[in-house]
Structure formats: C-alpha cells, structure tokens
C-alpha positions, 0 to 999 in steps of 0.5 A: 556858908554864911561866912563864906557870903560875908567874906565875900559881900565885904571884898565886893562892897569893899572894891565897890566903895573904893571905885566908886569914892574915887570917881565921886572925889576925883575930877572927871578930867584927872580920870580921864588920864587913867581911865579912856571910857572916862574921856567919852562920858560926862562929868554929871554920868561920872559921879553918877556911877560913883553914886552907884557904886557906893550906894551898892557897897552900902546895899551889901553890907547894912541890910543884913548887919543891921535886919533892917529890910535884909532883902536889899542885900540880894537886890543890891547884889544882881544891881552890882552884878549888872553894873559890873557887865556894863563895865565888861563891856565898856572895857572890852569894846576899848580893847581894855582888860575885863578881868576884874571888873567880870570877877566882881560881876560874878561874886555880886552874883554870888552874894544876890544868889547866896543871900536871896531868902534872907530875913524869910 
C-alpha cells in the first residue's frame, strides 16, 4: 500500500509542478492563447495559482521524504483535491474537458486519505 500512495503522491506532485511552473513562468497573456479561464483572471490570481500548485507538489512529497511534520502530506493532499474541484468547475461552466483535472482531484483525495495518520 505504502508504494502504491507513492506512486501516486509523485504522479500527482508531478502534474502539479508541471502546471503550476508554467503558469508561474508563462506570461498571463501567452496562457491566455491555450487556456480560455485564463483570459478572465488576472496576472497577480494567474501566479497565485502557480504559487498554489508548486507549493502543493512540495506538500506531497517533502513532509514525508524527510519525517519533518509528515502530517502535512495529507493536508496538502485534500488542499489539492480541492484546488482540483475548483478546476472542474472552472472547466466545466467553459464547456471545457474535466477529465483530467477530476482525476488528479480524486488521486489528491487518495493520498490525503492514504496518508492521514502518517508520523502518529
């Protein structure tokens, strides 16, 4: 069980990093071309996002790598699940696919169940 909720902590902080490093290093405007919710928000709410995502691959992964406050894994995991609603959402009222961003929802859900009681 352990290495299946690391398999799937890292293919979630993996997508996680991915999106939200390219919303922090790509101009809003350049988004804005591949991504329609991008065109509404603002720069500043772009890259917080970003901030969001990143920080939630970190939360992933280094609690539990390094035993250092290992409670934060789950935590991070229902803060990406929910980051990951507000995205089906988003997608949804644009008439857009929610397929991916409801799976990462439900495997952020996965690891904050999976990993709730860690370090007790």
């Amino acid at each position: 069980m352990d290495v299946g909720l690391w398999i799937v902590s890292g293919l979630v902080a993996f997508a996680m990093l991915a999106a939200g490093g390219m919303k922090l290093v790509t101009p809003r405007a350049q988004l804005a071309n591949k991504m329609t919710w991008a065109k509404t928000w603002t720069d500043g709410r772009v890259k917080l996002l970003g901030v969001a995502e990143v920080l939630g691959a970190v939360g992933l992964i280094v609690p539990r790598v390094t035993g250092i406050a290992p409670v934060l894994t789950p935590i991070a995991g229902a803060c990406v699940a929910v980051l990951m609603l507000g995205a089906v959402k988003t997608h949804r009222d644009l008439g857009e696919p929610v397929a991916a961003p409801a799976v990462l929802a439900v495997l952020a859900a996965v690891v904050a169940l999976g990993t709730a009681g860690v370090g007790r």
